[in-house]
Structures are given as structure tokens and as C-alpha cells.
N, C-alpha and C positions, 0 to 999 in steps of 0.2 A: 629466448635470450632477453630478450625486451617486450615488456606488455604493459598498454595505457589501457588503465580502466576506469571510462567515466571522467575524462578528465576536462577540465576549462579553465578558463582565463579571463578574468576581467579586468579593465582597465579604467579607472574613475565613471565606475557604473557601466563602462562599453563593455559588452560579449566580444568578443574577442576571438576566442575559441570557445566551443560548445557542446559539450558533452561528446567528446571523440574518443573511441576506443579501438583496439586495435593488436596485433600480437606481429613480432618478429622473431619466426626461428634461427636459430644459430646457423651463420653461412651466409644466410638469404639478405637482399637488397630491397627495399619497400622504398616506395616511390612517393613521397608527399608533392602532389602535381594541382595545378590550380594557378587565377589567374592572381597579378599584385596584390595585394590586401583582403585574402582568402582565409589568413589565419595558420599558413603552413610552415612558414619560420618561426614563431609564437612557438606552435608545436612543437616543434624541431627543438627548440631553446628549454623547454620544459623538462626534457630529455638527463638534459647534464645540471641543471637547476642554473641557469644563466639567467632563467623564468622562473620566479616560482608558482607552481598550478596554486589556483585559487580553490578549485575542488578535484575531487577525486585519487586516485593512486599512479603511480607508477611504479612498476620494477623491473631489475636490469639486474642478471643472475642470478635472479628469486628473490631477492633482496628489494626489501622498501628503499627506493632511494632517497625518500624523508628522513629517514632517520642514520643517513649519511652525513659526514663533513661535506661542502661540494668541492672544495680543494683536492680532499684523497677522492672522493668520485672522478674527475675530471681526470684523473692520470691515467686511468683505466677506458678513458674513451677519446680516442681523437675525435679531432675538430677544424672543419676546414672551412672556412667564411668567402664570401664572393669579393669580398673585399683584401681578403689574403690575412691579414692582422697580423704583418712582421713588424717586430719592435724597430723603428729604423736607425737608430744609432746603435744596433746588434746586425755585427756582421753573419754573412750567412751559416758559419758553422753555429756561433753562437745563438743564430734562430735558433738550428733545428737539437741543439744542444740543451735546448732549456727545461723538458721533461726527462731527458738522461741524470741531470744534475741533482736536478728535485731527489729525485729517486738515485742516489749517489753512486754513477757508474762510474768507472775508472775512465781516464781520459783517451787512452788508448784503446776502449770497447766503443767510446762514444765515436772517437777517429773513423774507426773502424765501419761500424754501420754507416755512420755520414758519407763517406767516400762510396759507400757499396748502393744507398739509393739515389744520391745524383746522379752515377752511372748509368742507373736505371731508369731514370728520372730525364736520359740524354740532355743533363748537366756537369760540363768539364770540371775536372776538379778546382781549377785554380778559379772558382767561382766562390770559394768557401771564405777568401779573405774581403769579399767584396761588399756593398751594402746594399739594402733592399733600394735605393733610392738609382742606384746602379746599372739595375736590370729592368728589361721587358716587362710588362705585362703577364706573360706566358711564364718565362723564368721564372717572376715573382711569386705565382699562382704554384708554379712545379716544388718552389721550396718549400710552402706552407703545405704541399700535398708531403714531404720528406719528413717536417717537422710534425705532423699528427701521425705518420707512419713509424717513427725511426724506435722507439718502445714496445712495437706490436703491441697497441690495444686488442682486442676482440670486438671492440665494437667503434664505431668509425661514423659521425653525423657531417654530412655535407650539407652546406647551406647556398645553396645556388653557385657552386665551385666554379663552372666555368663560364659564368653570366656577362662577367665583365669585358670578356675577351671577343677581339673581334671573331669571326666566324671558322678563318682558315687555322689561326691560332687556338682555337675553341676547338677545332676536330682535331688536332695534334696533340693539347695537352690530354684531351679524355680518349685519343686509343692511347698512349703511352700510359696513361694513368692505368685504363682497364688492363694491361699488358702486365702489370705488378705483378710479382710471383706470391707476395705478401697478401692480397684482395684473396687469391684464392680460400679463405681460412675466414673472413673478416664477414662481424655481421654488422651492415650499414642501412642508412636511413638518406637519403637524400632526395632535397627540395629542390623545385622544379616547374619552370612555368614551358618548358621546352615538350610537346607530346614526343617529338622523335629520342628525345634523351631518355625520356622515361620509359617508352616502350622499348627503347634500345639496353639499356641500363637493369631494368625493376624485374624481379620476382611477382611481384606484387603491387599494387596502385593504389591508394586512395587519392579519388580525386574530391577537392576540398571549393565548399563555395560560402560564404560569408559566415567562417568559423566552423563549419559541419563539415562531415562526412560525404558525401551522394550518395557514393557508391567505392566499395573496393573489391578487390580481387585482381586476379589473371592478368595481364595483359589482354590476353584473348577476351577476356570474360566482359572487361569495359569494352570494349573495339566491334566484337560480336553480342554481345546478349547488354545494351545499357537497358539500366532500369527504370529510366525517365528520359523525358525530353531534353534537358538540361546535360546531359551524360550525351544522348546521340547528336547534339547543336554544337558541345564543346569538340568532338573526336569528329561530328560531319565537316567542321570549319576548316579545319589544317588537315584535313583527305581533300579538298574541294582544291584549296591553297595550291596544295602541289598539282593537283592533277591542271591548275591555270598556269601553273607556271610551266611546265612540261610541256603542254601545247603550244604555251607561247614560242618554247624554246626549239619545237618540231616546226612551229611556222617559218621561224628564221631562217633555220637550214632548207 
């Protein structure tokens, strides 16, 4: 479904990203994981052309996405930012309304689905006349998850979606999220500096360190088999984390 070949990014002479490759099958979830300024939303951005790669290829349904408009590319791929990016004087049906329209649905289909994934979304309906400036954090984050959903793309890029949110709000929005009847079907790419997201979330892992690659595959495969130091110091740090925090939490009891 999605294949980077040889791809990078430069920025007024910075590498950026650096020759990363890489394939998503249809369905499957790849985990671009790595600490701040690794080069994984770079990536991510490259994706829909929001970047454009300085070298190499991409494609997304066999198709060179170079020789795409990136307007008609982007309707075909949702897109969900940590920052949420709701128009804010567009109230909430109107967010999630704004790829139906493009793509001229009837008002009454567009109704239609908007009502069915707020539901699902454990968003009441009479949230629809409200403004982004309105809601929660969580809300906010639930609507921009409706409004890259509400057209069924096939393919679905998340850029650190639930980053922003405090913790308890963070494990609500992403099981309701993974609870979608629609994810079942969707091939996605999501960024990610959370190990437990990633290994909870990913098919797949690249983990990413000043623009490269390390190492990808398995879940299992980084956790059990890393192929450098660098791979078993990032996955030994947040095993060591919990295992201080659990004893901490054993000594208090």
C-alpha cells in the first residue's frame, strides 16, 4: 500500500531525514518511533506531500505520488496532527464536513456519517453546533480523529495524535480510537515518541535516530533481537522506568 524508497529531506543544507526506506502493507500499522527531532514527522509529512522529499520515491497504491496533485492525493489519505488542526471559527460538523464537501456528498450522507462516528467517538450529538474553542482537549483530538475518518481513506497518517493530552485523557481517546469499526480495514503510519504506544499500536516499528533508520521490524524483533546498542539503551530505558516505578509502587503498599 505505501512504499518509501531511498527517501530524504533536506533543509538549508540540514539532513533531516536520510535515505529511509521502508514498505506498508495494506491493513497494517507501522510505527515511526524515536526521540524529538529524529526526523519521524519529516517522514510522516513526506507521506501526503505537506514535505516534499528532496530525494528519492514514494508510492501509495502503486502510484508515484510525484506526479500527483497533492490536493486530490490528500483526500484519499486522512490525517491527524497532535495539535488537532480544527479550523476554529468552523463549528464541529463543519470540521468534520470539509472532505465530504470537497468530494460533493449530499448533506444528508454527510449528516449521516457525522452523527454515526461521534457516537462512536463517545461524542453526543449536540456537539456538532459547538466550536473547537468549546471543547476539551480530548473532544478536540476525538473530532479531528471523525474528521480524517468520516470519507473512509484507506490509508490514515497520525502524527503524534494523542501527545498533547494529559495521560488519563491520552488512554481514553486511543482505546476508543483503536475500538473504530472503520481502523479495522485502514492502512496507517503513526509517529510516536511513546514505546508503550508503539508496541501496543504497530505491526511494525522503525525506530528512527538523527534522520535514519536503526532498525525495523516486529515488535518482538526490536524488544528481543536489537541490532545495536543504540536499539537495546533506547527499549532497555522505558523496561528499567517501569520496572522503578512498580517497585516503587510495591514499597508503598
Amino acid at each position: 500500500m505505501i512504499v518509501a524508497d531511498h527517501i530524504s529531506k533536506h533543509f538549508n543544507g540540514n539532513e533531516a531525514v536520510r535515505d529511509v526506506s521502508f514498505q506498508v502493507g495494506e491493513g497494517e500499522t507501522m510505527v515511526l518511533l524515536g526521540t524529538s527531532g529524529c526526523g519521524k514527522t519529516t517522514t510522516l509529512k513526506m507521506l501526503n506531500r505537506l514535505i516534499e522529499a528532496s530525494s528519492g520515491r514514494i508510492e501509495i497504491f502503486g502510484k508515484n505520488i510525484a506526479e500527483e496533485k497533492p490536493e486530490i492525493l490528500r483526500r484519499s489519505i486522512g490525517y491527524v496532527s497532535q495539535n488537532n488542526g480544527l479550523f476554529p471559527h468552523y463549528t464541529v460538523a463543519q470540521n468534520i464536513a470539509v472532505v465530504p464537501k470537497l468530494l460533493k456528498w449530499a448533506a444528508a450522507d454527510i449528516e449521516e456519517h457525522t452523527a454515526r462516528l461521534l457516537e462512536q467517538l463517545k461524542l453526543p450529538a449536540a456537539f456538532t453546533g459547538k466550536y473547537p474553542g468549546e471543547l476539551s482537549g480530548g473532544q478536540q483530538q476525538r473530532v479531528a480523529i471523525a474528521r480524517a475518518l468520516i470519507a473512509d481513506p484507506p490509508v490514515l497518517l497520525l502524527d503524534e495524535p494523542f501527545g498533547a493530552l494529559d495521560p488519563v485523557t491520552r488512554a481514553s481517546v486511543r482505546k476508543d480510537f483503536a475500538e473504530l469499526p472503520a481502523l479495522k480495514r485502514k492502512t496507517m503510519v503513526l509517529v510516536t515518541h511513546d514505546v508503550h504506544e508503539a508496541l501496543d499500536m504497530g505491526d511494525h516499528i522503525c525506530l528512527m535516530d538523527k534522520g535514519a533508520i536503526v532498525q525495523k521490524g516486529t515488535p518482538g524483533d526490536l524488544l528481543l533481537r536489537p541490532e545495536n546498542e543504540f536499539v537495546h539503551a533506547f527499549f532497555g530505558r522505558q523496561l528499567e522506568d517501569i520496572s522503578r516505578i512498580y517497585e516503587r509502587i510495591r514499597a508503598q503498599e
